[in-house]
Backbone bond lengths (Angstrom), bond angles and torsions (degrees), N, CA, C in turn:
res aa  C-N    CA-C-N  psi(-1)  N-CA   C-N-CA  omega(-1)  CA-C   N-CA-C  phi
1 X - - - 1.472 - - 1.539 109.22 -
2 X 1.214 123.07 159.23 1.367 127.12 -153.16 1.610 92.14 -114.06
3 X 1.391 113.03 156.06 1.548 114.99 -156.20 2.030 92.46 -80.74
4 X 1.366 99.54 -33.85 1.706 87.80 -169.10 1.789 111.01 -81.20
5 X 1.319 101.57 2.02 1.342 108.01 -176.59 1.840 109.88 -68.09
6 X 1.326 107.92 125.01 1.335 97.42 156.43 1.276 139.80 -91.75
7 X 1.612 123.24 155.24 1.778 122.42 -178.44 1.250 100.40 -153.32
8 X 1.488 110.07 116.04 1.710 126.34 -162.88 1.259 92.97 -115.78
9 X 1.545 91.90 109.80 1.916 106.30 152.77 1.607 108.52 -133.62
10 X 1.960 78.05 115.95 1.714 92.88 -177.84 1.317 128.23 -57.66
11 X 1.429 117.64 -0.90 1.178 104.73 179.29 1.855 124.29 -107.74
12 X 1.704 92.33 -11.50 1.455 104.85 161.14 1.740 100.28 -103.56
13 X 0.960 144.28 -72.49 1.654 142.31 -168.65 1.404 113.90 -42.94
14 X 1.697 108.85 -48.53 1.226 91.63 179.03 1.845 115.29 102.58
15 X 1.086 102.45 -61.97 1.311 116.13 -168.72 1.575 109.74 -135.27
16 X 1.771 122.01 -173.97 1.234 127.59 -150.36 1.742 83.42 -111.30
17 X 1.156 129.58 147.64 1.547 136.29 133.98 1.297 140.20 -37.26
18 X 1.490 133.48 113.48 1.146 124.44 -162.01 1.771 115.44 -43.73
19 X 0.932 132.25 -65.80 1.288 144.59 127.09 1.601 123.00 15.28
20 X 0.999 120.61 -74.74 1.472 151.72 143.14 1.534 109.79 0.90
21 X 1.840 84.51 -75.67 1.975 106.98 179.09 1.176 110.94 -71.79
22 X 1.501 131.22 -31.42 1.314 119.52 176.04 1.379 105.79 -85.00
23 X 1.003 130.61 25.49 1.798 120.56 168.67 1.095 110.47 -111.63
24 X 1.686 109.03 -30.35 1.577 122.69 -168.40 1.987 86.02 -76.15
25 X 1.616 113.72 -62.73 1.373 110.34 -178.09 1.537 119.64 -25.39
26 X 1.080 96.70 -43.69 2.027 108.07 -161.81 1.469 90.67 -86.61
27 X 1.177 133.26 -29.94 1.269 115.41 -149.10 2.329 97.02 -99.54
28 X 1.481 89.02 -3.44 2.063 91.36 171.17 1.143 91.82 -107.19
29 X 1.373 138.13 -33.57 1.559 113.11 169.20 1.501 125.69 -54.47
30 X 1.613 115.27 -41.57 1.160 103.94 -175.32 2.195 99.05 -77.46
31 X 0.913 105.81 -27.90 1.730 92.13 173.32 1.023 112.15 -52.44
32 X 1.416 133.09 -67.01 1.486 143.39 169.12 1.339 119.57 -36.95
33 X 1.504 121.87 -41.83 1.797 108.66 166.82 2.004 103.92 -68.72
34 X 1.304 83.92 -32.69 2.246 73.23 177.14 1.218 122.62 -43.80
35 X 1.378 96.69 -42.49 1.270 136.74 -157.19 1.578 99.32 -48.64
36 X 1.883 104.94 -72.23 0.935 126.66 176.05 1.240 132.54 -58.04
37 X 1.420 107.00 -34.31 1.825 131.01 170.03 1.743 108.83 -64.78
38 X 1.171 106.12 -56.65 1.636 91.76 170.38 1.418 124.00 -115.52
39 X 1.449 113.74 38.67 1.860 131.82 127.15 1.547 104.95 -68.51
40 X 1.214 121.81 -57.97 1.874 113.00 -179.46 1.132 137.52 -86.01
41 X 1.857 105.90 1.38 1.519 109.97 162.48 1.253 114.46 -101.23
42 X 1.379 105.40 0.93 1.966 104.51 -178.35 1.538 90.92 -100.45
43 X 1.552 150.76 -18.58 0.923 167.65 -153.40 2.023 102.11 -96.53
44 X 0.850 92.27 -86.11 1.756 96.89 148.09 1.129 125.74 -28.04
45 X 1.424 125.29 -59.38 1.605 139.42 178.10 1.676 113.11 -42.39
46 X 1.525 99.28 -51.57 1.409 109.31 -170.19 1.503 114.63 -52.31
47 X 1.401 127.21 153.39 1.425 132.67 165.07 1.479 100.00 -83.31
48 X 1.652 104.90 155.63 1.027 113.47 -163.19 1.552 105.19 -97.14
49 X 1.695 127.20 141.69 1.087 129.03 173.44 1.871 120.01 -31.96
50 X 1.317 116.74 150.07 1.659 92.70 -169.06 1.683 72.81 -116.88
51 X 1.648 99.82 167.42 1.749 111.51 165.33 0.844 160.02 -16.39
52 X 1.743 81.61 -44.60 1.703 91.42 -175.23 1.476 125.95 -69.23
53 X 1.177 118.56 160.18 1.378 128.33 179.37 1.832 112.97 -111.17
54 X 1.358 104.94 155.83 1.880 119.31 -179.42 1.379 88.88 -130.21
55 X 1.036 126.23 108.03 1.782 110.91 162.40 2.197 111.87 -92.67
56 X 1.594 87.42 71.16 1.348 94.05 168.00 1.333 129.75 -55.55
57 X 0.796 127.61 -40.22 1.949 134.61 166.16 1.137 113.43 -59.16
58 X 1.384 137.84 -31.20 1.361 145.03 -146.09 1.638 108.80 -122.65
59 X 1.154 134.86 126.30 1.450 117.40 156.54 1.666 129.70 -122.50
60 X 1.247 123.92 136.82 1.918 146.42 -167.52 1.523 73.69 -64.28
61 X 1.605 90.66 148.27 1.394 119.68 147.30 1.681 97.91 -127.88
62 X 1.686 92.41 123.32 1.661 92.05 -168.48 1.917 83.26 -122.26
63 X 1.678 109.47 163.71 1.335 120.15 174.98 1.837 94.19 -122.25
64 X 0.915 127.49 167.59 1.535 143.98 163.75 1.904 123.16 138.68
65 X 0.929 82.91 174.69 1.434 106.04 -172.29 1.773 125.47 -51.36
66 X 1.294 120.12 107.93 1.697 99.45 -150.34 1.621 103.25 -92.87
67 X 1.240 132.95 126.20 1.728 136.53 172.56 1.644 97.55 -116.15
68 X 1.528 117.80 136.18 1.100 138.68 -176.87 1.502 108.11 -101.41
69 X 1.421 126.37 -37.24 1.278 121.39 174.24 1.575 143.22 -122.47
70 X 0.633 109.79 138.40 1.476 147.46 57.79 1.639 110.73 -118.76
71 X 1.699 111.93 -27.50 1.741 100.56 156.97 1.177 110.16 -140.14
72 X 1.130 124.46 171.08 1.695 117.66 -162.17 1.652 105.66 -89.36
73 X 1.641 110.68 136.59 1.076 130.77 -174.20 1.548 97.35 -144.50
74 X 1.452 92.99 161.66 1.733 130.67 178.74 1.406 117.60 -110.51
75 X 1.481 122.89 83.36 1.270 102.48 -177.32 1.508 120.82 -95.35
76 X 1.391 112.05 136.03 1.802 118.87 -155.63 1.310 94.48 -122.47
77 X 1.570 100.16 164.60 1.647 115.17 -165.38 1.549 87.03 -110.70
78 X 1.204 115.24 113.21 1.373 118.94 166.41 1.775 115.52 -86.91
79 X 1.167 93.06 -45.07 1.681 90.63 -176.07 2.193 101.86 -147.87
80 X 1.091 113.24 170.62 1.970 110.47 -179.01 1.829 96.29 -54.37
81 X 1.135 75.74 127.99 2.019 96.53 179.13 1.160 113.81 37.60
82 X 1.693 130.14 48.17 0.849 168.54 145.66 1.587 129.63 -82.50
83 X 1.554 108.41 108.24 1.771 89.83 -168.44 1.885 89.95 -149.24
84 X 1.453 105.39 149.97 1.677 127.31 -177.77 1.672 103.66 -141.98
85 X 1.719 85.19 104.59 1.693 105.37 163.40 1.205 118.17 -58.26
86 X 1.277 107.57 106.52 2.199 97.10 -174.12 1.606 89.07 -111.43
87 X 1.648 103.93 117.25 1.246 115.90 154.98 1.287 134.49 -35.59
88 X 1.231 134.89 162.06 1.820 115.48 -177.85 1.517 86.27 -139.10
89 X 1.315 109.89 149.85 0.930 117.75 171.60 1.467 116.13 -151.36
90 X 1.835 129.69 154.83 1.327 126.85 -154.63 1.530 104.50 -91.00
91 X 1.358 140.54 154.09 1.247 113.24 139.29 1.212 163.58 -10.04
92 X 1.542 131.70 105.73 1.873 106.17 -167.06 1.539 89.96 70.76
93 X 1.433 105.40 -163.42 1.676 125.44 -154.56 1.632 98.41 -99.65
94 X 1.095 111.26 51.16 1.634 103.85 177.32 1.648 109.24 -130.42
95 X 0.975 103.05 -171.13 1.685 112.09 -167.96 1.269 91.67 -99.11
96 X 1.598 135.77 -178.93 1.335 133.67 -177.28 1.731 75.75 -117.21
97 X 1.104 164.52 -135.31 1.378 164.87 164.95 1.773 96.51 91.73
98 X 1.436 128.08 -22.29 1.303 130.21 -175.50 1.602 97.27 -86.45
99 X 1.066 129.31 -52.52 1.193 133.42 175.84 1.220 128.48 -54.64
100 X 1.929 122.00 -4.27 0.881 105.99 -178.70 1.886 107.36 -116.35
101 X 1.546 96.55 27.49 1.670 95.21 -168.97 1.278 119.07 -60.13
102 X 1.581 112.64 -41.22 1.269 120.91 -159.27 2.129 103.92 -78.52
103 X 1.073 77.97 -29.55 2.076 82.39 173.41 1.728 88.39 -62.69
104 X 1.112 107.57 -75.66 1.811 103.43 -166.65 1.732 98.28 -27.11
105 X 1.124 143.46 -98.78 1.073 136.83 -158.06 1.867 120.71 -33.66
106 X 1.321 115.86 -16.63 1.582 107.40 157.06 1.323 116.44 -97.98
107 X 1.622 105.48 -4.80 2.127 91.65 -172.99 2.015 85.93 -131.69
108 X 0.868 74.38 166.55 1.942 102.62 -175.56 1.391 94.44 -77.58
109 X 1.508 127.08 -71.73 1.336 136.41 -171.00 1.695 98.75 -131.16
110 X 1.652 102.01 162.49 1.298 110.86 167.64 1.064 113.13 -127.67
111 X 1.508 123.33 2.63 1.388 120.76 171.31 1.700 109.63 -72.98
112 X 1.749 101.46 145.55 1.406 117.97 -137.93 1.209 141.30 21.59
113 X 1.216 114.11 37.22 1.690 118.79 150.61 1.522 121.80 -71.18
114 X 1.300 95.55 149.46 1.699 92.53 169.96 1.305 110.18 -97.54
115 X 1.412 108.10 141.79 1.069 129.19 -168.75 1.454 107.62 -112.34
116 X 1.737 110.51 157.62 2.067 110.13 152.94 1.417 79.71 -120.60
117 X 1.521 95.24 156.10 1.359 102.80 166.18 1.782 97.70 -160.65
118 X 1.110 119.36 121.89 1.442 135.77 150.70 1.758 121.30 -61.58
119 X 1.527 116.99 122.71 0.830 110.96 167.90 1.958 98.18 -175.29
120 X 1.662 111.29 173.71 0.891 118.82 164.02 1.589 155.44 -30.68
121 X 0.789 142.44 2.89 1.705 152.72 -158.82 1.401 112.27 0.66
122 X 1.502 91.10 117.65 1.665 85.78 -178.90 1.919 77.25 -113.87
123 X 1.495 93.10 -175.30 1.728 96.45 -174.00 1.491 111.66 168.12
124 X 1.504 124.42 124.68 1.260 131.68 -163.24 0.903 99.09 -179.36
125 X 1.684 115.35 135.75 1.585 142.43 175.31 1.337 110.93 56.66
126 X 1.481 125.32 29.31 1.812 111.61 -168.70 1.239 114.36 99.60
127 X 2.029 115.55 -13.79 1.614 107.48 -173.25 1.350 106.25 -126.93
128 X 1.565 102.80 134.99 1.394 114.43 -174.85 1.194 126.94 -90.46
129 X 1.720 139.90 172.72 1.341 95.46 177.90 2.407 72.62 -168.82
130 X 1.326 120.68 141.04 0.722 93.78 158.36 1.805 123.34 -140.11
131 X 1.557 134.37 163.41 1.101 123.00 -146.12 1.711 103.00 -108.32
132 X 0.824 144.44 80.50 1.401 156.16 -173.15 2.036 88.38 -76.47
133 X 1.489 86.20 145.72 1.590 122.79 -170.14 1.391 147.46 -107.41
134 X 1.577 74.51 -32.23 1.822 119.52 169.64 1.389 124.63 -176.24
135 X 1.482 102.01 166.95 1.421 116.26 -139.87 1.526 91.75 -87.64
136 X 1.662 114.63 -7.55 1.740 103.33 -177.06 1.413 94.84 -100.47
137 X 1.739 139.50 -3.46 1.366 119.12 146.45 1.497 126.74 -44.72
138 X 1.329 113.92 4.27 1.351 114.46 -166.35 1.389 118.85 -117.00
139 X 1.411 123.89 121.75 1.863 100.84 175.58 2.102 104.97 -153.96
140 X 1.032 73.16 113.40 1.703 65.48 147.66 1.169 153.70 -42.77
141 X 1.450 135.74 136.42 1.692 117.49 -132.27 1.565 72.21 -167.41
142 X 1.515 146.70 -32.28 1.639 107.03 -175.76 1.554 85.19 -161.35
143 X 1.194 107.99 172.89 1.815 123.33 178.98 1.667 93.40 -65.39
144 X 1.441 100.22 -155.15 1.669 130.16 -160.04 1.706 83.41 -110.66
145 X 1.706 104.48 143.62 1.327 114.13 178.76 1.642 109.49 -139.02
146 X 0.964 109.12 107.01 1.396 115.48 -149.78 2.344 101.33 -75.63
147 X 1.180 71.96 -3.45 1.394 78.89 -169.99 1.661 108.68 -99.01
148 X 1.471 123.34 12.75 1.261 125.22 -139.71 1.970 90.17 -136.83
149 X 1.572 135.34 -5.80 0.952 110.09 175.66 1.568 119.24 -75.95
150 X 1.217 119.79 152.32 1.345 128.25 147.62 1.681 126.71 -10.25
151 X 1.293 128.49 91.54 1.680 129.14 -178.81 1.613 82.69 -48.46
152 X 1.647 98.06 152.61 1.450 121.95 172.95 1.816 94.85 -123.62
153 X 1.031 115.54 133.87 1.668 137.03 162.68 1.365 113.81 -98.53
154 X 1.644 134.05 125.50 1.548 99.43 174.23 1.701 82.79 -104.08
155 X 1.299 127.36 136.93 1.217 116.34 166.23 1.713 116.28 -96.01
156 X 1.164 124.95 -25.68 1.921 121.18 150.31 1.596 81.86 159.36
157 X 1.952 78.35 -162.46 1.635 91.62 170.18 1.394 126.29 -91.34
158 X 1.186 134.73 160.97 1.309 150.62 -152.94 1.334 115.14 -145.80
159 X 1.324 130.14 140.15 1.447 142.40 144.17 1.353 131.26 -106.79
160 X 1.719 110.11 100.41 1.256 113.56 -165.26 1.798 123.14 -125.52
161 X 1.276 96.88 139.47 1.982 104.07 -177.21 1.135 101.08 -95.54
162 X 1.295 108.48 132.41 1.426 145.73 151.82 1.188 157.69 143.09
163 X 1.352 175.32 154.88 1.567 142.71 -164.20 1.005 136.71 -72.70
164 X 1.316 104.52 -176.45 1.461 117.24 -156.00 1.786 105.99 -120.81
165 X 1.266 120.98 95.08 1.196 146.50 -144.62 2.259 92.31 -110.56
166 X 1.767 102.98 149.75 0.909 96.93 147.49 1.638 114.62 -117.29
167 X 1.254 138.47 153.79 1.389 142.44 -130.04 1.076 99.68 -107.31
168 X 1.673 123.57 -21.01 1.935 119.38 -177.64 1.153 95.75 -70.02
169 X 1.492 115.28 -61.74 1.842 111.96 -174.35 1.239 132.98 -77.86
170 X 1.186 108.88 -18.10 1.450 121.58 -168.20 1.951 79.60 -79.23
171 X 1.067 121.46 -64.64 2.145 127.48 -135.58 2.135 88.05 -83.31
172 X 1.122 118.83 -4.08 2.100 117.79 173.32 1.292 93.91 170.04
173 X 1.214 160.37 -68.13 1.706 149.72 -106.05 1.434 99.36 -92.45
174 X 1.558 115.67 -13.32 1.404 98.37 173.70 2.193 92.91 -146.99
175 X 1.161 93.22 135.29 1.325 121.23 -172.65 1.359 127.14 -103.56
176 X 1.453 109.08 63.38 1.861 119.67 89.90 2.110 72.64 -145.98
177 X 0.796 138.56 -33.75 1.667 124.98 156.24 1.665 78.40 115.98
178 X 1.080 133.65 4.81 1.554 125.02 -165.54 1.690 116.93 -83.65
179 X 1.301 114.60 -173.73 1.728 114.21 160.68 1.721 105.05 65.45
180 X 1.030 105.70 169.55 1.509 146.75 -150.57 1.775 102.14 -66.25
181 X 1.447 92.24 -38.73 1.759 92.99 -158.85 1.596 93.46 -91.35
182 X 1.465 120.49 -11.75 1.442 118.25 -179.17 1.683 109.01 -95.55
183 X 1.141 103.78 10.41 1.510 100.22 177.43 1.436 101.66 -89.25
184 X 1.491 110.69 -59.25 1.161 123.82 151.62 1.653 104.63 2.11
185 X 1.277 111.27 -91.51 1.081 139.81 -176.83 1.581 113.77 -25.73
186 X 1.184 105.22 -63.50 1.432 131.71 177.34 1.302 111.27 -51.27
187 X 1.726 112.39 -38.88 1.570 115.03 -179.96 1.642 118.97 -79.39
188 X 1.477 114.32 -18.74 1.428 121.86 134.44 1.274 143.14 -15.63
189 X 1.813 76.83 -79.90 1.584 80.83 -173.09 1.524 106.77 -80.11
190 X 1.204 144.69 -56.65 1.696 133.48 148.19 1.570 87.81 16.00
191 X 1.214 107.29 -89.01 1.940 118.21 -136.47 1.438 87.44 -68.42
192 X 1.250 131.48 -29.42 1.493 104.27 176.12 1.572 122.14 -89.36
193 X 1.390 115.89 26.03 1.266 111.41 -173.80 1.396 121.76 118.89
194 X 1.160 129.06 -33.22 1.539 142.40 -156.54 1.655 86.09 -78.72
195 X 1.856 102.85 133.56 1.227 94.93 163.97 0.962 150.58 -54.72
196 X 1.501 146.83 131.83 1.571 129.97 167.76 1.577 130.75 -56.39
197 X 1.376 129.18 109.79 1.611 103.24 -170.34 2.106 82.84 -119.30
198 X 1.600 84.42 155.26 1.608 96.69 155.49 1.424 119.59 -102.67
199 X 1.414 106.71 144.83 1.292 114.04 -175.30 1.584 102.96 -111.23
200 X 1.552 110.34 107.14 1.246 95.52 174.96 1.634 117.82 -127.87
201 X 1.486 135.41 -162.94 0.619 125.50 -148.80 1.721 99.08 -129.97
202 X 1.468 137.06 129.73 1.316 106.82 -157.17 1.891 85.18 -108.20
203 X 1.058 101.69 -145.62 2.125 114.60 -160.63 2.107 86.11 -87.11
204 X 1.162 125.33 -26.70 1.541 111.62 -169.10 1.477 88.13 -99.98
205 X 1.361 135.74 12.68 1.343 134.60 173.37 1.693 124.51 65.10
206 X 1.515 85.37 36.90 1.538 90.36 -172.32 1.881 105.17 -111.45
207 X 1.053 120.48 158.07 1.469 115.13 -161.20 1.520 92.81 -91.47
208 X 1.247 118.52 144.55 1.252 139.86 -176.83 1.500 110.08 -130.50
209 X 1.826 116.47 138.92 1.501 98.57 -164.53 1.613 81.67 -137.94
210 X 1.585 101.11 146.47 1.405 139.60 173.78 1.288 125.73 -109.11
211 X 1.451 138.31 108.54 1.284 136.69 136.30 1.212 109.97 -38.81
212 X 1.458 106.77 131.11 1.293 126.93 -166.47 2.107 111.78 -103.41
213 X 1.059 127.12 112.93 1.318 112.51 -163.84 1.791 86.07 -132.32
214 X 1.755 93.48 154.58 1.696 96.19 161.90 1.495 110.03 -63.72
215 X 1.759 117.75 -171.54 1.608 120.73 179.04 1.477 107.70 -78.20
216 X 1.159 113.82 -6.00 1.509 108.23 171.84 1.903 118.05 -86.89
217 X 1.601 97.35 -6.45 1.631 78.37 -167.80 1.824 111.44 101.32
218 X 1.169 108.32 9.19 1.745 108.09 -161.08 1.836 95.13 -112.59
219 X 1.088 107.08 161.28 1.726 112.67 176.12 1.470 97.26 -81.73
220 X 1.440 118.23 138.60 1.111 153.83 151.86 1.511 131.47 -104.85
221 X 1.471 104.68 122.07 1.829 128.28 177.13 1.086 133.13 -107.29
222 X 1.730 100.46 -83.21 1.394 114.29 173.95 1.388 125.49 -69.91
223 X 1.170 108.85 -19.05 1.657 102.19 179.42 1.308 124.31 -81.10
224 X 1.829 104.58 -28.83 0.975 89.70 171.84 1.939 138.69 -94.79
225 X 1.231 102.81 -3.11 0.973 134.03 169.19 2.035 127.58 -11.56
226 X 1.545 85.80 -35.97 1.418 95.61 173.72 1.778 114.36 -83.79
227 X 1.303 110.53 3.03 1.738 114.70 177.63 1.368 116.64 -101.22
228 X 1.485 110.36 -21.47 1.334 144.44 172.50 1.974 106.77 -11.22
229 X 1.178 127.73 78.88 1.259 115.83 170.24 1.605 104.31 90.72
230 X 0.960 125.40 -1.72 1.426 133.28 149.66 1.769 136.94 -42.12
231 X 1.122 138.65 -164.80 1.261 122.91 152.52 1.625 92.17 -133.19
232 X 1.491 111.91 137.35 1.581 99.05 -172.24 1.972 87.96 -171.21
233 X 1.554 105.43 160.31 1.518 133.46 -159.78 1.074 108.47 -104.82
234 X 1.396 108.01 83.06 1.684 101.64 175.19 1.707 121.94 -86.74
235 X 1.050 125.69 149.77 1.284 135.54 -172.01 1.577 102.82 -140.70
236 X 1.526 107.41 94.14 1.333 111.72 139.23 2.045 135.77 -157.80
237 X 1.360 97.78 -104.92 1.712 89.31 -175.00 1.783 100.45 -118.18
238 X 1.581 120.69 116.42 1.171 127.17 -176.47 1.508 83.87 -93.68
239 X 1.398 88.70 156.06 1.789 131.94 173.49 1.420 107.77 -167.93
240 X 1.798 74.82 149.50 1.797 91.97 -168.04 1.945 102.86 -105.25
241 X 0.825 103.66 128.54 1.715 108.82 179.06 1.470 96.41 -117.53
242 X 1.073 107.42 93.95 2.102 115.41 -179.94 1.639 102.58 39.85
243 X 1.489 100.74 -96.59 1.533 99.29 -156.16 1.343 103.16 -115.55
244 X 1.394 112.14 25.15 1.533 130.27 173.22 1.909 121.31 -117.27
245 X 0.904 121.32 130.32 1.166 128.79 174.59 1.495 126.36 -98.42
246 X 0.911 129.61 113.54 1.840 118.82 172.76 1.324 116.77 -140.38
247 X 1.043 100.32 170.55 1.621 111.93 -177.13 1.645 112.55 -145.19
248 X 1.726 107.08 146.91 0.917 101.28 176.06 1.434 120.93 -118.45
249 X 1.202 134.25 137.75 1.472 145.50 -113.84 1.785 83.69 -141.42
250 X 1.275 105.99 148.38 1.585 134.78 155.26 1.391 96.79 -114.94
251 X 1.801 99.10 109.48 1.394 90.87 -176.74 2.149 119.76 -78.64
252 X 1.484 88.69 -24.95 2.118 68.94 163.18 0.953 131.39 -63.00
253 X 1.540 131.56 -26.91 2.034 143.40 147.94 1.772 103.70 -25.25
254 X 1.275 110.25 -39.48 1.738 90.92 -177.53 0.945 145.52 -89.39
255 X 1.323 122.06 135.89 1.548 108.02 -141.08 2.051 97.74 -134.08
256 X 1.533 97.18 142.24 1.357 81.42 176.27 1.260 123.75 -112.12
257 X 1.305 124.20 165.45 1.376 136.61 -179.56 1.155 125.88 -49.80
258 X 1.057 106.06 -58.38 1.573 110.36 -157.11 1.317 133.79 111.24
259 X 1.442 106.23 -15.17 1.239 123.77 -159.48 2.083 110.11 -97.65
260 X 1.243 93.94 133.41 1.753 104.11 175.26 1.823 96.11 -24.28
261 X 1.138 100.14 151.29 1.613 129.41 158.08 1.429 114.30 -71.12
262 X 1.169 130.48 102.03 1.458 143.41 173.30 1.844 101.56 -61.83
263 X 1.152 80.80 -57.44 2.000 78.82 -173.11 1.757 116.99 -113.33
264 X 1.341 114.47 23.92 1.716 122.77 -166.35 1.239 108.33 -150.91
């Protein structure tokens, strides 16, 4: 062994080697700049939170007009001839449609009744949506008003790029709602009910979103399920429902791209 060499035994030495400590020194500094170097490139990496809001702590008391189809909405008087379709949606990955059993057994129908209903606010880009919990957030407040559905626009057919999003997680409930494991997610909530919307992208490159319906006008889940968070070409019949857009889709017509996942 070489005289400048060190060999530490704590129970005769006692202590560390000059030598020793400066290797151990250098060798937590350079851990500690790693340390720090990839804390601020994984920090960087991340996508950035998007807008939307969940007001989980808090719950709306909203009044309006109740329509069941093709998915259940609240339509509210925001301002004179002024009206905002607020989506409804169930708890967790389900449809809200469970919540409304026990009303069915005192009324025949609930389409256009007015309703109160308490629940969550979700809300992003202009679209509302809210998350009811239970079935006693719910009550009836006036008859059927025949004068009170939703104007329908058909504006034609269309060919449009982009995915196929579900709207609780994708528009606040999950934060930045992006990547692989939220598609997942998305194919959930689909199968339990949650509407399908497309998110697409219009000519000024701004995202434009669609309720997704079969060619009849009917709610659609399971079928479509395999496009789910994809990038894919839909081709069918747009209509404008006030401040809602949808289209109705033949789902063997859709076809996908090929192309990377923008938001999955």
């Amino acid at each position: 062994m070489k005289k400048q060499d060190e060999f530490f035994v704590p129970y005769i030495n006692g202590s560390l080697g000059s030598n020793t400590k400066k290797a151990i020194r250098r060798l937590v500094y350079i851990i500690s700049i790693a340390i720090i170097v990839i804390a601020v490139v994984f920090a960087f990496a991340q996508k950035p939170f998007k807008n939307g809001s969940f007001e989980l702590t808090s719950e709306t008391r909203l009044t309006g007009v109740f329509h069941e189809n093709p998915y259940p909405m609240l339509r509210v008087k925001v301002a004179d001839d002024s009206y905002k379709n607020i989506l409804l949606v169930g708890f967790g990955k389900a449809s809200v449609k469970r919540y409304f059993a026990r009303l069915r057994k005192d009324f025949e129908t609930l389409e256009g009744k007015e309703l109160a209903i308490e629940g969550n606010l979700i809300y992003y880009n202009g679209k509302t949506l809210v998350q009811i919990n239970s079935e006693e957030k719910i009550k009836v407040t006036g008859n059927p008003d025949p004068k009170t559905p939703p104007s329908k626009e058909k504006i034609g057919e269309a060919t449009l790029t982009g995915e196929i999003i579900d709207p609780k997680c994708y528009f606040g409930v999950m934060k930045p709602g992006n990547g692989r494991i939220h598609r997942s997610c998305a194919v959930r909530c689909i199968s339990g009910g949650i509407p399908p919307v497309l998110a697409a992208t219009d000519r000024q490159h701004n995202l434009q979103y669609y309720l997704i319906t079969d060619m009849n006008g009917c709610a659609i889940h399971e079928r479509i399920l395999p496009y789910v968070g994809k990038p894919v070409e839909i081709t069918g019949i747009v209509e404008m429902y006030e401040d809602w857009q949808f289209i109705r889709v033949n789902v063997q017509d859709i076809r996908e791209t090929g192309e990377t996942s923008l938001i999955y």
